[in-house]
C-alpha positions as CSV (number, residue, x, y, z in Angstrom):
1,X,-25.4,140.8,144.7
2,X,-26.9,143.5,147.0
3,X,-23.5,144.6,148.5
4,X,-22.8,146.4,145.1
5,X,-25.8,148.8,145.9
6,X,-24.0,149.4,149.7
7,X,-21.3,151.6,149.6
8,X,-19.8,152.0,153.0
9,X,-16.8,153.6,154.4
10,X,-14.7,150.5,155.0
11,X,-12.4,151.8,157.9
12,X,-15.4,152.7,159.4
13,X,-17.0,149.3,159.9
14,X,-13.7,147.8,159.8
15,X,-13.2,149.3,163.3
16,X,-16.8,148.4,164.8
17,X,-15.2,145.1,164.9
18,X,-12.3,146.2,166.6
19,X,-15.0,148.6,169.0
20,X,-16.3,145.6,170.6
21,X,-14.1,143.9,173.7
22,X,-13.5,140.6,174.0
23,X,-15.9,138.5,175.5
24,X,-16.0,136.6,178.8
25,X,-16.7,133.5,177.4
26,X,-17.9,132.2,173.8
27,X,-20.9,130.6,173.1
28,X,-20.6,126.6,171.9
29,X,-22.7,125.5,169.3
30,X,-23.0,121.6,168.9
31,X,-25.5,119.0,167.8
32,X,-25.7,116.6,170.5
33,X,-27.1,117.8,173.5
34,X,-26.2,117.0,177.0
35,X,-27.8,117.9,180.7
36,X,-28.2,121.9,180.7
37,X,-27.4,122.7,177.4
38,X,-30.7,124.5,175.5
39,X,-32.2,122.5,172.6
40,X,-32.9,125.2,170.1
41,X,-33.9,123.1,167.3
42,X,-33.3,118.9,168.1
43,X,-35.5,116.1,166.1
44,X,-37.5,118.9,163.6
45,X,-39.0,120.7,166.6
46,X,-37.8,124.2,167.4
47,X,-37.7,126.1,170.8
48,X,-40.1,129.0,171.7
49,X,-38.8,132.3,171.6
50,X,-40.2,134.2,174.7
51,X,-39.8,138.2,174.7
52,X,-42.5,140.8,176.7
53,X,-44.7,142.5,174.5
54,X,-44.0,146.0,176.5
55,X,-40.0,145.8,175.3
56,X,-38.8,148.1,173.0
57,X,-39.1,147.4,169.6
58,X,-36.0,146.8,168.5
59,X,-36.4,143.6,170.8
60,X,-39.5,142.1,169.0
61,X,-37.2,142.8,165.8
62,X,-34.4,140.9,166.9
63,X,-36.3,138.2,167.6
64,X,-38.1,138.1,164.4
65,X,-34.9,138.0,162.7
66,X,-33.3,135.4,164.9
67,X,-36.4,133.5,164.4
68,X,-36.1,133.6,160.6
69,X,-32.0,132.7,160.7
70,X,-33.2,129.6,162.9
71,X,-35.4,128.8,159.2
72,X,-32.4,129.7,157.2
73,X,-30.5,127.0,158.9
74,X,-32.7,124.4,160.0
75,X,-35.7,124.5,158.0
76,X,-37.7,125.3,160.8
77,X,-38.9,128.3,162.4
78,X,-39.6,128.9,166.0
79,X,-42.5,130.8,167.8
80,X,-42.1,134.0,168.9
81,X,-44.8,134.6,171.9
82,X,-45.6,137.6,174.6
83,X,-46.5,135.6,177.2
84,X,-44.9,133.3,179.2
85,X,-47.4,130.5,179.4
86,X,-47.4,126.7,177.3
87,X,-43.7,127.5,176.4
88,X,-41.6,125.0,174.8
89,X,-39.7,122.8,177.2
90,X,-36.9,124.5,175.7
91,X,-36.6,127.7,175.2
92,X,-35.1,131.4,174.4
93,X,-36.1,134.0,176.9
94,X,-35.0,137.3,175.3
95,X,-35.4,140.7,176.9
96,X,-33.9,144.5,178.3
97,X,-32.9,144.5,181.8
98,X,-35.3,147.2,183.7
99,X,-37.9,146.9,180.7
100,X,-39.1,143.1,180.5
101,X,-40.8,141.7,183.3
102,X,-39.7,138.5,182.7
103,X,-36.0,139.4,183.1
104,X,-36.7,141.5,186.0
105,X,-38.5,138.1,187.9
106,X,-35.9,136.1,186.8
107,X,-33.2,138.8,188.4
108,X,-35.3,138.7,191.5
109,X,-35.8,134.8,191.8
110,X,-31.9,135.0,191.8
111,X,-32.0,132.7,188.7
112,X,-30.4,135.0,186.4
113,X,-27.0,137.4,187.4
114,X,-27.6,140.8,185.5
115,X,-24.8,142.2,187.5
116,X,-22.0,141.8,185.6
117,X,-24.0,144.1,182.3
118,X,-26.4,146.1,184.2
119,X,-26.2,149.6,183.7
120,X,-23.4,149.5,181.2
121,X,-23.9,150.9,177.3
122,X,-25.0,148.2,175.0
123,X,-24.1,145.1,177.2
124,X,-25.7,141.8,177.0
125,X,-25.7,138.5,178.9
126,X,-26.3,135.1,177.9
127,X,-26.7,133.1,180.0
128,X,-28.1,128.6,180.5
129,X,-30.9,128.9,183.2
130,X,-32.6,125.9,185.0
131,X,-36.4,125.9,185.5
132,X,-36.7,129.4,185.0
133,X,-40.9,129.7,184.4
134,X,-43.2,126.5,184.6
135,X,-43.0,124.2,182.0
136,X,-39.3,125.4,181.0
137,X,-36.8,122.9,182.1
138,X,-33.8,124.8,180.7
139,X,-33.7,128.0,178.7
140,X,-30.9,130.2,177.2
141,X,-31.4,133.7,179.0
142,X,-30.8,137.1,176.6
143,X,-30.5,140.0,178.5
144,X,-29.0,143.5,177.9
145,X,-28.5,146.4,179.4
146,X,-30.1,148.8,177.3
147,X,-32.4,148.0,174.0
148,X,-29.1,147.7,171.8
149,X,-27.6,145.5,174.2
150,X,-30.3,142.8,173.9
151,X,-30.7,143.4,170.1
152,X,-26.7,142.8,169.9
153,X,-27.2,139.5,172.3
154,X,-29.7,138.3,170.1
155,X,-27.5,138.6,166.7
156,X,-24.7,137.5,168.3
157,X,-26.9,134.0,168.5
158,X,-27.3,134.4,164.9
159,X,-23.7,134.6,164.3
160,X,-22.9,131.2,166.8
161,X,-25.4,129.3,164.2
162,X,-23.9,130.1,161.6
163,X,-26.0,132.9,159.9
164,X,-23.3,136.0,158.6
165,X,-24.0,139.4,159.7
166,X,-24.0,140.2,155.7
167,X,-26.7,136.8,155.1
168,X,-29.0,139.9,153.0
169,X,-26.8,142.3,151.6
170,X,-24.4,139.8,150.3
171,X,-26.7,137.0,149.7
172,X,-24.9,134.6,152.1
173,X,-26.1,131.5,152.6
174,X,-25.4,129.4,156.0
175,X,-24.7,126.1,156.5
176,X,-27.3,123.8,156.6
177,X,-27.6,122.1,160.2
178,X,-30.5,119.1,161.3
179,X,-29.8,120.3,165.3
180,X,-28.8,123.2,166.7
181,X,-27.6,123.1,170.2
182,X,-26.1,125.7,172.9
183,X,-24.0,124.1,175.6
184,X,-24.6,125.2,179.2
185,X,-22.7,128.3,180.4
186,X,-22.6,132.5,180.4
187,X,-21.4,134.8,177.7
188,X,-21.1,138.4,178.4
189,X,-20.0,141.3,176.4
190,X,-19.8,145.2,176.6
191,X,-19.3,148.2,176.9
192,X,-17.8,148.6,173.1
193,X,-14.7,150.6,173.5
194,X,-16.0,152.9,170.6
195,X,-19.2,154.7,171.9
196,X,-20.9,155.6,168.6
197,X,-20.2,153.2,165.6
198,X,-21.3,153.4,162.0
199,X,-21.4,154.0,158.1
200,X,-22.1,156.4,155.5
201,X,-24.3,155.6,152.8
202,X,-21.8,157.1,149.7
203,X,-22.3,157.8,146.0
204,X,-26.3,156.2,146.0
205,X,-26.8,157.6,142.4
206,X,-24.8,154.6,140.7
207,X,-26.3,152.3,143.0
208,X,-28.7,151.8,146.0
209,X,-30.9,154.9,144.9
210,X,-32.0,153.4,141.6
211,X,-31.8,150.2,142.9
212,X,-34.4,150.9,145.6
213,X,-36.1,153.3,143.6
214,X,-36.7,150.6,140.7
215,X,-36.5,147.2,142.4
216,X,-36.4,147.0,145.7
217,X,-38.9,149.6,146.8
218,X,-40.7,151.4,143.9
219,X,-43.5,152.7,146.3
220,X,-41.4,154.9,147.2
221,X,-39.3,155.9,144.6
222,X,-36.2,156.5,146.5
223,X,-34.2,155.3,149.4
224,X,-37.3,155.0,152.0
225,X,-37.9,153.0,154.8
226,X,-37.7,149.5,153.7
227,X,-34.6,150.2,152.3
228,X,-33.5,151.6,155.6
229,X,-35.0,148.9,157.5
230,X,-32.4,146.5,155.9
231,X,-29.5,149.2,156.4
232,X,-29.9,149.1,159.8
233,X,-30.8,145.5,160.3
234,X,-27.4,145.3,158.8
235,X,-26.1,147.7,161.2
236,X,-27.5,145.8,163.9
237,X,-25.9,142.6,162.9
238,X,-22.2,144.0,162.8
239,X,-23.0,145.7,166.1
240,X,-22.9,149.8,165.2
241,X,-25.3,152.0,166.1
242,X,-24.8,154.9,164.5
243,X,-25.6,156.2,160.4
244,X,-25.1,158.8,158.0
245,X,-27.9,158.9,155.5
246,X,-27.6,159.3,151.6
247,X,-27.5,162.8,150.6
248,X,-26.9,162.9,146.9
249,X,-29.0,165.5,144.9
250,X,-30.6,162.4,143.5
251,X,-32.2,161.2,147.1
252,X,-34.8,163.0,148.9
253,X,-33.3,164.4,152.1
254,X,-33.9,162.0,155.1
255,X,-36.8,163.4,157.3
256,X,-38.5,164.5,154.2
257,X,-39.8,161.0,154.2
258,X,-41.7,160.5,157.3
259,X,-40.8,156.6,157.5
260,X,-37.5,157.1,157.9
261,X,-37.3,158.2,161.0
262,X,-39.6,155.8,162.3
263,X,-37.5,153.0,160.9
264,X,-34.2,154.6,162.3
265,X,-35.9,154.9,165.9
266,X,-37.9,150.9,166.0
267,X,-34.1,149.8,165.3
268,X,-32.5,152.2,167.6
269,X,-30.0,153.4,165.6
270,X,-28.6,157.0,166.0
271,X,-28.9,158.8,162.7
272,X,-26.2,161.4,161.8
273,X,-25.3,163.9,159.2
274,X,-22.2,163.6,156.8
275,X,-19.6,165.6,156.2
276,X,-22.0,167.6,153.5
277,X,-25.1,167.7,156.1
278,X,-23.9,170.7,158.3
279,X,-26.6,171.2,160.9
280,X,-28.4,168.1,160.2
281,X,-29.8,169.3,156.7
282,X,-29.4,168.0,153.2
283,X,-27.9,171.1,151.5
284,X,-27.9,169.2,148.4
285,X,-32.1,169.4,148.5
286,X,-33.2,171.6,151.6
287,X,-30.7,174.5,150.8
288,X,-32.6,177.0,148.8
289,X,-29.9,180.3,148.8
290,X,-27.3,180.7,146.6
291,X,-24.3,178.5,148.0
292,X,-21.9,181.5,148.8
293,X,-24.8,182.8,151.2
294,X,-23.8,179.6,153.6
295,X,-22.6,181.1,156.8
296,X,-22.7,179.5,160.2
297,X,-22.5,182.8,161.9
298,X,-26.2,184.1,160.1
């Protein structure tokens, strides 16, 4: 399994669990629809997924993911579209309060309350709307507070279908399901309790770096940015926000590859440096001197 290749420091993302409050409701998942609930996949057709092109990226992400865990349990996969016209009668309006125009209408028209999340670090709100655009009898509303808010919203979906946080890494496979349906209400949840949340990437020479040297992303030759792009999908998923990169002599040092950073920033996560990175440098690879010359003073 791919897990073997992840080492992670298991306090750590034991407690990003623990970082996250309770939430104000939970999120019912049934088969059998009734008046209000949101049809996301009933009698083989799927509901649109609805998010504004000018969100951040991290948003168009999520979606694409939640999209594809829709597949992994159904067998079919929804649209994901920009624009709000010749939507599904259904469907799953996704977006970042302040940055998505169709949140920010649907704020306005007094359809959606953003109150309870608005201006709060990496909130969300789901929330059962009524006729929110034309042609959308009833959708289920995904709105965050900041771009890790919605991202977080959206995976928490995942999760209330059935699809693990650890579906990749750990090649978990969710239960098959013919209808997936959420009943009517709002869930909120945020401000985690634990600002910044994370892992380390630990001891890549026995593991992930030959693994993604070899296997998984020989391009490269190293940890790159497909690799990373599944870390922090991962990261994502378990709601953290926050990693320290490998830093073994055997792995190039982070920014030396230019995709890494890209990657790090489309899935907003906040990148670090380990205990062995002082100053945000690999000293294993960018440290030239003699190691007695380390000084912080000079």
């Amino acid at each position: 399994m791919k897990l073997l290749f992840l080492v992670l420091s298991l306090s750590i993302v034991a407690g990003i669990a623990r970082a996250v409050p309770a939430s104000s409701s939970q999120l019912t998942l049934t088969d059998k629809p009734k008046k209000g609930d949101v049809n996301l996949v009933v009698a083989g057709a799927a509901a649109d997924l609805c998010m504004d092109e000018a969100d951040f990226k991290v948003v168009r992400i999520a979606a694409e993911c939640f999209a594809a865990d829709v597949e992994r349990v159904t067998g079919k996969k929804p649209r994901v579209k920009t624009e709000t016209r010749e939507l599904s009668s259904h469907a799953v309006i996704i977006g970042t309060i302040g940055k998505s125009a169709v949140i920010e209408e649907l704020i306005r028209a007094g359809k959606l309350d953003a109150k309870p999340v608005a201006g709060k670090w990496e909130s969300f709100i789901i929330a059962t709307v009524t006729n929110p655009l034309p042609g959308v009898s009833t959708a289920l509303v995904i709105a965050g507070s900041d771009r890790r808010g919605t991202a977080y919203g959206v995976f928490t979906l995942s999760e209330t279908i059935g699809v693990s946080p650890w579906v990749w890494w750990a090649d978990v496979p969710p239960t098959h399901r013919d209808a997936l349906v959420i009943s009517q209400g709002t869930h909120t949840q945020g401000p985690p309790s634990v600002k910044y949340r994370g892992i380390f990437i630990n001891d890549e020479d026995w593991g992930l770096q030959p693994w993604a040297a070899k296997t998984f992303e020989p391009e490269t030759k190293d940890i790159g940015p497909k690799t990373y792009a599944k870390v922090c999908e991962l990261l994502l998923r378990l709601k953290a926000n926050y990693l320290w990169p490998a830093m073994h002599e055997c792995t190039h040092a982070f920014n030396s590859i230019p995709g890494n950073k890209v990657v790090a920033d489309e899935y907003a996560i906040v990148m670090g440096s380990s205990h062995a990175e002082p100053m945000l440098f690999n000293n294993a690879t960018e440290w030239k001197l003699p190691k007695d010359h380390w000084n912080y003073e000079t």
